[in-house]
ZADO-1210 file (C-alpha; in nm, 4 decimals, padded with zeros to 6 digits):
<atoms>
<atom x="-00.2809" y="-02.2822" z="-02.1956" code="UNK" pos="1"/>
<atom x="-00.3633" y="-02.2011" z="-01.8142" code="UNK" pos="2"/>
<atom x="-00.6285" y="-02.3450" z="-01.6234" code="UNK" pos="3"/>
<atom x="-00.8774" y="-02.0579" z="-01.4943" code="UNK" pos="4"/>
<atom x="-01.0997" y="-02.0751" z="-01.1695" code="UNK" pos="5"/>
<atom x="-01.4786" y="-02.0072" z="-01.2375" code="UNK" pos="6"/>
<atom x="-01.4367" y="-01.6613" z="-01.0690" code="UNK" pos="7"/>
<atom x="-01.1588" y="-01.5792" z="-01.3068" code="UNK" pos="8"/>
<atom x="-01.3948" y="-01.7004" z="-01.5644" code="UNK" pos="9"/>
<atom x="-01.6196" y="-01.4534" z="-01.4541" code="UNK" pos="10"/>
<atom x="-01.3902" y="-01.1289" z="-01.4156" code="UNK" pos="11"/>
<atom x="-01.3029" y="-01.1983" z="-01.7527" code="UNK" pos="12"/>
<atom x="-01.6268" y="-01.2079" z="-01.8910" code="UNK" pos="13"/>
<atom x="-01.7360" y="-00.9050" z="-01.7565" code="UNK" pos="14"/>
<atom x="-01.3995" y="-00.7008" z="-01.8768" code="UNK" pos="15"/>
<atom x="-01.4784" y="-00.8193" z="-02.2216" code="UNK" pos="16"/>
<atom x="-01.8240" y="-00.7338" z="-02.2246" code="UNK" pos="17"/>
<atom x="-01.7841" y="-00.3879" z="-02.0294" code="UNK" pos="18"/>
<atom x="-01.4468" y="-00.3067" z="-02.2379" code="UNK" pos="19"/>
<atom x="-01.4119" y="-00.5117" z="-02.5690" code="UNK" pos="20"/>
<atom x="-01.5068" y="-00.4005" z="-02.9230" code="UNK" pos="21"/>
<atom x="-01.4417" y="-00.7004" z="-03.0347" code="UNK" pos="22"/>
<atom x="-01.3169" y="-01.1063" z="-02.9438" code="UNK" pos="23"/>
<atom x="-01.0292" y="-01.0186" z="-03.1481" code="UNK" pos="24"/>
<atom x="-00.8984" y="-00.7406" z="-02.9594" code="UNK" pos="25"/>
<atom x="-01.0078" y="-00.9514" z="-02.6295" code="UNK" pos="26"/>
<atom x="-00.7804" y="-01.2340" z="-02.7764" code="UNK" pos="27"/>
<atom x="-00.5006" y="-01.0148" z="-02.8476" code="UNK" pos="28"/>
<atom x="-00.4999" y="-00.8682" z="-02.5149" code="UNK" pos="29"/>
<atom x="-00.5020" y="-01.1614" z="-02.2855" code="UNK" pos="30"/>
<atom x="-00.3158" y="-01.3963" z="-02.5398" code="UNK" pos="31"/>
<atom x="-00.5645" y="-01.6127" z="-02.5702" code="UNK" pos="32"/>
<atom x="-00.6631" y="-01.9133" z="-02.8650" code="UNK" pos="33"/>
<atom x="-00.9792" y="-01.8861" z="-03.0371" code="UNK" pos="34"/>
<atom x="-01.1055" y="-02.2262" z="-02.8381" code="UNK" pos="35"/>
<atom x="-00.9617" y="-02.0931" z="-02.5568" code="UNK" pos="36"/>
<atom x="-01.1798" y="-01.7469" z="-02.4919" code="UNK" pos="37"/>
<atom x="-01.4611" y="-01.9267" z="-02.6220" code="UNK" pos="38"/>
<atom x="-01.4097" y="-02.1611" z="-02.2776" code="UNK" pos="39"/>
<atom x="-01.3321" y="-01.8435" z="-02.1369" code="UNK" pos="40"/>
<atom x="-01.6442" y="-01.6333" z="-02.1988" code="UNK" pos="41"/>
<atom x="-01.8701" y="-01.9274" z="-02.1628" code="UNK" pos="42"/>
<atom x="-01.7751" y="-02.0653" z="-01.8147" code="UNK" pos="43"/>
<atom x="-01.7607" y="-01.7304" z="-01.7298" code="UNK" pos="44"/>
<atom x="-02.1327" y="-01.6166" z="-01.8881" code="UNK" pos="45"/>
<atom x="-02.2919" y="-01.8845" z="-01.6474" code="UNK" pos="46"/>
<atom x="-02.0713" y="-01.8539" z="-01.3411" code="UNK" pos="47"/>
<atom x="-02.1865" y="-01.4177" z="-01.3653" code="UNK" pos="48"/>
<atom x="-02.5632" y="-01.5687" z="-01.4506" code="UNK" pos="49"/>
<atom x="-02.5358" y="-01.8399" z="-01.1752" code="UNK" pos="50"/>
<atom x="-02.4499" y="-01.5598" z="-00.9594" code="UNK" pos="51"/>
<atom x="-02.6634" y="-01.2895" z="-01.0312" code="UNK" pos="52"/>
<atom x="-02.9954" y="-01.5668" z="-00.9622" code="UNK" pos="53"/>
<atom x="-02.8037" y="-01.6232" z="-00.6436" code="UNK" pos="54"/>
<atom x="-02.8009" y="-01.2717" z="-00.5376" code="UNK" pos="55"/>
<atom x="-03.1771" y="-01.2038" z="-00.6369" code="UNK" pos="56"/>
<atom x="-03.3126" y="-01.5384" z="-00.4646" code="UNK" pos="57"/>
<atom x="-03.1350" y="-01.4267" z="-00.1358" code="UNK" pos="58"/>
<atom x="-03.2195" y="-01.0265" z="-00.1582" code="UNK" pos="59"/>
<atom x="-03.5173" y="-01.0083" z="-00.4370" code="UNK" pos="60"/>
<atom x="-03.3021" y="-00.7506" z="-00.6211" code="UNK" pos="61"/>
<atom x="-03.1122" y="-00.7206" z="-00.9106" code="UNK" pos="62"/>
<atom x="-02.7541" y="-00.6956" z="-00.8246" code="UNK" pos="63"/>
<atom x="-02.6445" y="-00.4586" z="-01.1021" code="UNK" pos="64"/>
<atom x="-02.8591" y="-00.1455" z="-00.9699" code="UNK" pos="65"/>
<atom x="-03.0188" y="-00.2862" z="-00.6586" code="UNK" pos="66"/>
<atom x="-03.4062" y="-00.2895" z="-00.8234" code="UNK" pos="67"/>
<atom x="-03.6308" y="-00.5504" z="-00.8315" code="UNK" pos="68"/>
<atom x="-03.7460" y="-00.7006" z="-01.1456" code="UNK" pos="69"/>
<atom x="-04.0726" y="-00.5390" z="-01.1199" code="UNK" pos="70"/>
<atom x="-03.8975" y="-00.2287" z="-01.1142" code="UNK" pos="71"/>
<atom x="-03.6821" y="-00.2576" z="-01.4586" code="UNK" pos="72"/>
<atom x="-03.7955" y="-00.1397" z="-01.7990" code="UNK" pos="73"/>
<atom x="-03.9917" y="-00.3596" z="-01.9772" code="UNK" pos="74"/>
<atom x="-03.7561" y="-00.4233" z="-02.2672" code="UNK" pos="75"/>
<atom x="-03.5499" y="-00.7051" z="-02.3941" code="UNK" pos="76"/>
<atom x="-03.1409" y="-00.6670" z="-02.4330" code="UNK" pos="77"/>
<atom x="-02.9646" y="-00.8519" z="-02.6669" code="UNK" pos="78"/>
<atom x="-02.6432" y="-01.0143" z="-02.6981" code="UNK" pos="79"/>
<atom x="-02.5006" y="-01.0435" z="-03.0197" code="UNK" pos="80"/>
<atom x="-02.1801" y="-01.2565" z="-03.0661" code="UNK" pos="81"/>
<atom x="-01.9283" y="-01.2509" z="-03.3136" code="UNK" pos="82"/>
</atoms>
């Protein structure tokens, strides 16, 4: 088992929600333990959230397209997990 930085955490994250079907395939890929991607993915999930409120409180955008809140769709996304 290797100890990952918070930024790691992060890049993986985002490559398994941009490019993963599944945590199994995730798991498989990086050779990772069930306990271990779920350490992963949540450090991870708050470092990218931690960030993204960073970004907005400095700049009043939303990092992702560069729109302010006011200026998204009204709709909710979900995240379902496995």
């Amino acid at each position: 088992m290797r100890n990952y930085t918070e930024t790691e955490c992060q890049k993986l994250y985002l490559d398994w929600i941009n490019n993963f079907l599944s945590d199994t395939k995730f798991r498989e890929y990086y050779n990772l333990g069930v306990s271990e991607m779920e350490n992963i993915l949540d450090i991870g999930r708050k470092y990218n959230k931690l960030q993204g409120e960073k970004h907005y409180q400095e700049t009043g955008k939303v990092k992702q397209n560069n729109k302010t809140l006011e200026e998204l769709p009204k709709i909710a996304i979900y995240t379902i997990k496995n």
